[in-house]
N, C-alpha and C positions, 0 to 999 in steps of 0.2 A: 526525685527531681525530674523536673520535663527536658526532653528529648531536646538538645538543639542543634542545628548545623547551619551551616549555607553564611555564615557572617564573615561574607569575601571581602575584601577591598573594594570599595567604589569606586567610578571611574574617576579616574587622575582629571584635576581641574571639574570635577563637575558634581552634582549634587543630586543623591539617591533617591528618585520618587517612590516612596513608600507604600503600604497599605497593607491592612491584615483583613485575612477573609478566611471562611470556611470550605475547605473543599469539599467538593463533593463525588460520594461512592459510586461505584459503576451502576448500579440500577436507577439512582438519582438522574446521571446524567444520561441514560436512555431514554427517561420521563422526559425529560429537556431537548433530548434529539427528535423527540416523535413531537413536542409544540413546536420546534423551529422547522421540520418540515412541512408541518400544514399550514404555518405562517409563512411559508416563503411561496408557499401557493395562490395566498393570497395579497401577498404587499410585493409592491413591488419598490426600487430604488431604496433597499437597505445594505447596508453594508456588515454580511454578518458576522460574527467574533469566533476565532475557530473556538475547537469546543476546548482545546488545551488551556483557555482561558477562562472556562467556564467557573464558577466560585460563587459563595455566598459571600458579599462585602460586607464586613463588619466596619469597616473606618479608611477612607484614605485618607492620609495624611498630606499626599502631595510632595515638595521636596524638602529635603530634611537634612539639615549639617552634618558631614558625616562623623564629627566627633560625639552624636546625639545616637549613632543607632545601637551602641549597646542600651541605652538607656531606652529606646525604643524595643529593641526585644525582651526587657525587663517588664515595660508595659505590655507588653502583649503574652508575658506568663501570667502577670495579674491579672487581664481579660481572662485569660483560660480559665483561671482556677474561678471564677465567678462563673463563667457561665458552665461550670460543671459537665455533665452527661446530656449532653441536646439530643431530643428526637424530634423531627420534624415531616412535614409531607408537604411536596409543591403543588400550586395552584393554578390558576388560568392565569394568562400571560394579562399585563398590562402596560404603559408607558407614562414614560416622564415628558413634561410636565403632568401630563394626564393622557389616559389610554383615547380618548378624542384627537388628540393634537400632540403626538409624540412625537418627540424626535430621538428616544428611546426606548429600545422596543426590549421587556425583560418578562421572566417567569419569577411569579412571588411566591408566599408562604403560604400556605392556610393554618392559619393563626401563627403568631411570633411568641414563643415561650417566654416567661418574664426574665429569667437566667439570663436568658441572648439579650435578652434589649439591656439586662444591666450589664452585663457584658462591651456591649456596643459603647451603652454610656459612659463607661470605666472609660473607653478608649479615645473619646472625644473629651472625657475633662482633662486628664491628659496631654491632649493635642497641645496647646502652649508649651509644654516643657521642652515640645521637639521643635517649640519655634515657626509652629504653624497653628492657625486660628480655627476654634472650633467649628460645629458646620452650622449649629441655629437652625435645623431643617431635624421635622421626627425623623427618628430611625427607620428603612423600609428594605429589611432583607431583600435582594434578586440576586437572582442569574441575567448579567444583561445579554443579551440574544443578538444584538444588533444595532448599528447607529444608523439614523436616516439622513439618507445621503443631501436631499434637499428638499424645503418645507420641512410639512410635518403630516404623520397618517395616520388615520384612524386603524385602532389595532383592535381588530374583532375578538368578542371575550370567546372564553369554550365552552358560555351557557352554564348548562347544568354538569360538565361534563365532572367525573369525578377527580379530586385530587390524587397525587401518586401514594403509592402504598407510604407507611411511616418510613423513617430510615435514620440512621443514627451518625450524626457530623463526626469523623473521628478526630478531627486535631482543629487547632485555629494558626494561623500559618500569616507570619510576616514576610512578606514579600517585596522585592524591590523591581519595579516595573522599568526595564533598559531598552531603549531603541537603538537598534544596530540596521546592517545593510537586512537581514531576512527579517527585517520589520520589529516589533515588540513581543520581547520576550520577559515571563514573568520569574525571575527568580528567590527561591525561599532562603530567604536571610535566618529566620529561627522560624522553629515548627514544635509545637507544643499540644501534645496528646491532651484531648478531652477525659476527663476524669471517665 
């Protein structure tokens, strides 16, 4: 049976912003510390995400009834057991809407294994049940890096630079995203080992 903890009370009167994402292992998030230093070299006016936030998003949900989130940790063991044993390697940084005109600045995948995207996609048909609307937008693993504070910047690629060694996702982790006075902190509602 998979692992699970963290299914605390929500905050009284208010309604849990959800999301399930993939953490990521210490050498992953090294690869991620050495692009957001050479990006911060060159952009300027971002605002960037400590690295305690750092994650593969597989689905936000947004906010979600809290009579719905066991039924949302039950969706997110069906993701797990779909998307199995993930190995993957990250890529040169790019942005939303697009690495031209970003106003999100994030490190992708080099290549998405088909496991995760139906993984992903388990998680967005889903989405209704918890009473929030699917996204209608492909699936695109990041680690977001950072928000632009105003406009939008061009986010220089790393060229030919190579991708990080392979490395293996070990859990898919529901999370419920809380703002308090020391800002947003992300807490793991159920956490479910990758096969």
């Amino acid at each position: 049976l998979p692992y699970r903890r963290g299914l605390t009370p929500p905050v009284p009167g208010g309604m849990p912003r959800l999301f399930a994402a993939f953490p990521l292992p210490d050498a992953a998030r090294a690869f991620v510390e050495g692009v957001r230093e050479r990006l911060r070299g060159v952009l300027r006016g971002v605002r960037w995400i400590p690295p305690e936030h750092w994650h593969l998003t597989a689905k936000f949900f947004g906010e979600v009834p809290p009579d719905r989130l066991e039924a949302a940790a039950r969706i997110t063991e069906r993701a797990a057991a779909r998307a199995g044993r993930l190995v993957v390697s990250l890529a040169a940084p790019g942005g939303f809407p697009d690495a031209a005109r970003a106003r999100v600045v994030w490190v992708g995948l080099d290549g998405v294994p088909a496991p995760m995207r139906s993984a992903a996609a388990l998680l967005d048909r889903a989405a209704p049940l918890l009473g929030v609307p699917r996204e209608g937008r492909p699936y695109v693993p990041h680690v977001t890096l950072g928000r632009v504070t105003r406009g939008r910047l061009a986010v220089p690629s790393a060229g030919r630079s190579p991708p990080s060694d392979p490395f293996r996702l070990p859990e898919l982790v529901l999370y419920e995203s809380r703002r308090g006075p020391g800002g947003v902190r992300h807490i793991p509602r159920a956490i479910v080992p990758l096969a």
